[in-house]
FIMAR-868034 format. One record per atom (N, C-alpha, C): residue in three letters; x, y, z. Coordinates in steps of 0.02 Angstrom, whole numbers, plus 50000, padded with zeros to 5 digits. Last residue first. Example, Ala and Ser with C-alpha at 12.3 -4.5 7.8 and 13.67 -1.06 7.14 Angstrom:
! FIMAR-868034
SER506424988850354/SER506844994750357/SER506455000250394/ALA506604971650390/ALA506154977550390/ALA506604983550390/
END
This chain:
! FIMAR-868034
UNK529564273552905/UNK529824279552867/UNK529604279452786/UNK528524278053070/UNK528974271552991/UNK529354276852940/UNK529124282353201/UNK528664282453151/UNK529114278053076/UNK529864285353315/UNK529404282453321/UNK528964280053256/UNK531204285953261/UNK531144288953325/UNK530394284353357/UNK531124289053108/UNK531194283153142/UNK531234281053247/UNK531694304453094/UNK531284297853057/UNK531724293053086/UNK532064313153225/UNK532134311153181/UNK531844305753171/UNK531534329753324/UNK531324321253319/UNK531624319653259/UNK532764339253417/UNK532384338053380/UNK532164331253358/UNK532394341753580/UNK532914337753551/UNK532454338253479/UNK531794347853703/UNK531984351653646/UNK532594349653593/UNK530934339053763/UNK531714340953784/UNK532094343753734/UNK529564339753753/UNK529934334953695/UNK530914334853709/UNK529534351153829/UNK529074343853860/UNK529394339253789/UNK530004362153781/UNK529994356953840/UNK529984352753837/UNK529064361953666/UNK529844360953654/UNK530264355453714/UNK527894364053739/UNK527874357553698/UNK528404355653698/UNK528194375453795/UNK528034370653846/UNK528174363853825/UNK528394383953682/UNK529174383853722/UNK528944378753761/UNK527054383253621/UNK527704380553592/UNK528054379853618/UNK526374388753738/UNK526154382353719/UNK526774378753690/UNK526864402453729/UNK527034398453780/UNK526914391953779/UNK526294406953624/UNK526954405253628/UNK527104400953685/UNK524954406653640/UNK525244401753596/UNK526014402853602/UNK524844416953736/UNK524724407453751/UNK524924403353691/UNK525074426453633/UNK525654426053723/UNK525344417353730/UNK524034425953584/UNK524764424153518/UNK525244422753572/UNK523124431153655/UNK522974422053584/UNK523634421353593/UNK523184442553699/UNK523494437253750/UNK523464429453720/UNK523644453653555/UNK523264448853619/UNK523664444753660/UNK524694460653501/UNK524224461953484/UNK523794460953542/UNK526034466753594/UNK525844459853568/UNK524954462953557/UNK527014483253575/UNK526414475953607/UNK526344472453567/UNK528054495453545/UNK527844489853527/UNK527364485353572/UNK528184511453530/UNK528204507153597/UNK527774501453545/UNK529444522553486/UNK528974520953458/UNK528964513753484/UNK529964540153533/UNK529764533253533/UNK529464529653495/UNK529974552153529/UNK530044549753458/UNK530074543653477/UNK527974551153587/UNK528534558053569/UNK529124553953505/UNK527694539153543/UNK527634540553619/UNK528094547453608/UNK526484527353437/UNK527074532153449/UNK527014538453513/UNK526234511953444/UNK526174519853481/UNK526544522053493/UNK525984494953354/UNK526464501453392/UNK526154506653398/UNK525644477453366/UNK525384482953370/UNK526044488453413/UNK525934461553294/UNK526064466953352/UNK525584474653334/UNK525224455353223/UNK525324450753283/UNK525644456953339/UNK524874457753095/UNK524304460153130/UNK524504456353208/UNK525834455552989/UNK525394452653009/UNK524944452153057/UNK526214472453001/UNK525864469452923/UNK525404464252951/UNK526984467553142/UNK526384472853108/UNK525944471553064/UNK528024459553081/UNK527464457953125/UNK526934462153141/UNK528494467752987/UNK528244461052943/UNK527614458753015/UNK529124476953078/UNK528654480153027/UNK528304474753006/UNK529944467953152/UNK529154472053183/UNK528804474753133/UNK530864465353049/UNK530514459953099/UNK529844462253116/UNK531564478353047/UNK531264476752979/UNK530654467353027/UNK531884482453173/UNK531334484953142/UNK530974483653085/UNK532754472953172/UNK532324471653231/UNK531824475053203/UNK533844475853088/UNK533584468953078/UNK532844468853121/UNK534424487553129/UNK533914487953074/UNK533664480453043/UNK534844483953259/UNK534204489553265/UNK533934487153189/UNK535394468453283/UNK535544475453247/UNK534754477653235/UNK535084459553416/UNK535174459253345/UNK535484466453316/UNK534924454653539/UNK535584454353537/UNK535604454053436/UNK533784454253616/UNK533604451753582/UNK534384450353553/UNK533854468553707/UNK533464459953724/UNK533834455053666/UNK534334476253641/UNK534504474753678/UNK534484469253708/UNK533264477653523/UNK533864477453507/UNK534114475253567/UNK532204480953621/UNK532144472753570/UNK532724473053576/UNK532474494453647/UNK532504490053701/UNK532364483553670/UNK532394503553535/UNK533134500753543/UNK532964495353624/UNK531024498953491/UNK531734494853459/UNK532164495653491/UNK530254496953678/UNK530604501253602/UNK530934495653570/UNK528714487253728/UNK529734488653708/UNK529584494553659/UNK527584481053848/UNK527634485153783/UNK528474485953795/UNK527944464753911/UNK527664470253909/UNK527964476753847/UNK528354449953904/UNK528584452953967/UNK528174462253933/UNK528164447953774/UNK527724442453815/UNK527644447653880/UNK529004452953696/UNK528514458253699/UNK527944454353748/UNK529754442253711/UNK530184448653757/UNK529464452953752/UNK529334435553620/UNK529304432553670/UNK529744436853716/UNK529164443053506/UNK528814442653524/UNK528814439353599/UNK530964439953499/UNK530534448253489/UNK529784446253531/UNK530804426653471/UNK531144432153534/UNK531044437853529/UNK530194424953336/UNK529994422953400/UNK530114425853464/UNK530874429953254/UNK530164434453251/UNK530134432153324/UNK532104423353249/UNK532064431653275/UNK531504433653274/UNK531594410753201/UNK531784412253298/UNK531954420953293/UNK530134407753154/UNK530654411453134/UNK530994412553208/UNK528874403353172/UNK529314398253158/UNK530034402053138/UNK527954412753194/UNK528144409953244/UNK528954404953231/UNK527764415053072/UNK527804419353093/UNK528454418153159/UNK526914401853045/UNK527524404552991/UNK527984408453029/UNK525754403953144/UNK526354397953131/UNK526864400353091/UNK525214414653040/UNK525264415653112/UNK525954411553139/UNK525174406452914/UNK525374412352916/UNK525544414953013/UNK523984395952962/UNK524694395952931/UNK525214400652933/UNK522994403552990/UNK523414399853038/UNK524114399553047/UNK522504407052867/UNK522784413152926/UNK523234409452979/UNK522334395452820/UNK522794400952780/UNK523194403652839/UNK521404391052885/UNK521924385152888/UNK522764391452861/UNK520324399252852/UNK520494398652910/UNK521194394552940/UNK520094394252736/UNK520294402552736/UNK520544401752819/UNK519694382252776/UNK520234382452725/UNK520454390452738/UNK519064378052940/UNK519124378652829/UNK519494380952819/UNK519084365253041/UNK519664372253027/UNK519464373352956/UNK518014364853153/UNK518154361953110/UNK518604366153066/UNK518194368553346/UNK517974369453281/UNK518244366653211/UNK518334354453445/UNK518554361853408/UNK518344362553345/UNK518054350853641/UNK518024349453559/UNK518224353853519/UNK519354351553754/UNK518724352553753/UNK518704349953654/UNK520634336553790/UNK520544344653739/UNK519774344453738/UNK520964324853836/UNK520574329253876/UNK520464336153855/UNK521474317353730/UNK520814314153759/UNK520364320353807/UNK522744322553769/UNK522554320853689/UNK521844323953686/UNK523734320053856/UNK523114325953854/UNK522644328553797/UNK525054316353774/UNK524744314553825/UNK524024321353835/UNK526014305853664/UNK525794313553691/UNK525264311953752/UNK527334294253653/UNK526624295453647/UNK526454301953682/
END
């Protein structure tokens, strides 16, 4: 059973264009190389070749990642002479990661199978 159910302030009612963008955000998230990219950009602005490092991918996997997280409006880049310095858009998308790695936690990062608790 979850716990802190009961103590969430109230929330807005989600429509549909709004259920989209979500979706898409979540999507984003649900990729473990989008994820560790963003969760290294948690710790402050990167180059590719400093993701690449973090992150243990090939430069042209990491940039094709940031360009799609760009597009989706979750990172933001500045170019610094031939640098080019990556951020996390906001601090929304840094608490939502941290929410997921807390939840993962807090479920002992076992995945749930049918029947665990629920009928099937």
């Amino acid at each position: 059973m979850g716990h802190g159910i009961d103590d969430r302030p109230s929330r807005a009612r989600l429509d549909p264009a709004t259920a989209k963008s979500v979706a898409a955000t979540l999507q984003a998230l649900a990729t473990p190389s989008r994820l560790l990219i963003l969760a290294n950009l948690q710790e402050g602005p990167m180059t590719v070749g400093d993701l690449v490092a973090a992150v243990g991918m090939e430069q042209p996997a990491v940039s094709h990642q940031l360009r799609l997280l760009r597009t989706m409006g979750l990172v933001e880049s500045e170019r610094r002479g031939r640098h080019v310095i990556y951020t996390l858009f906001d601090n929304h998308l840094s608490e939502l990661i941290d929410q997921a790695i807390f939840h993962a936690e807090h479920l002992g990062a076992a995945p749930r199978t049918r029947g665990d608790d629920e009928p099937a």
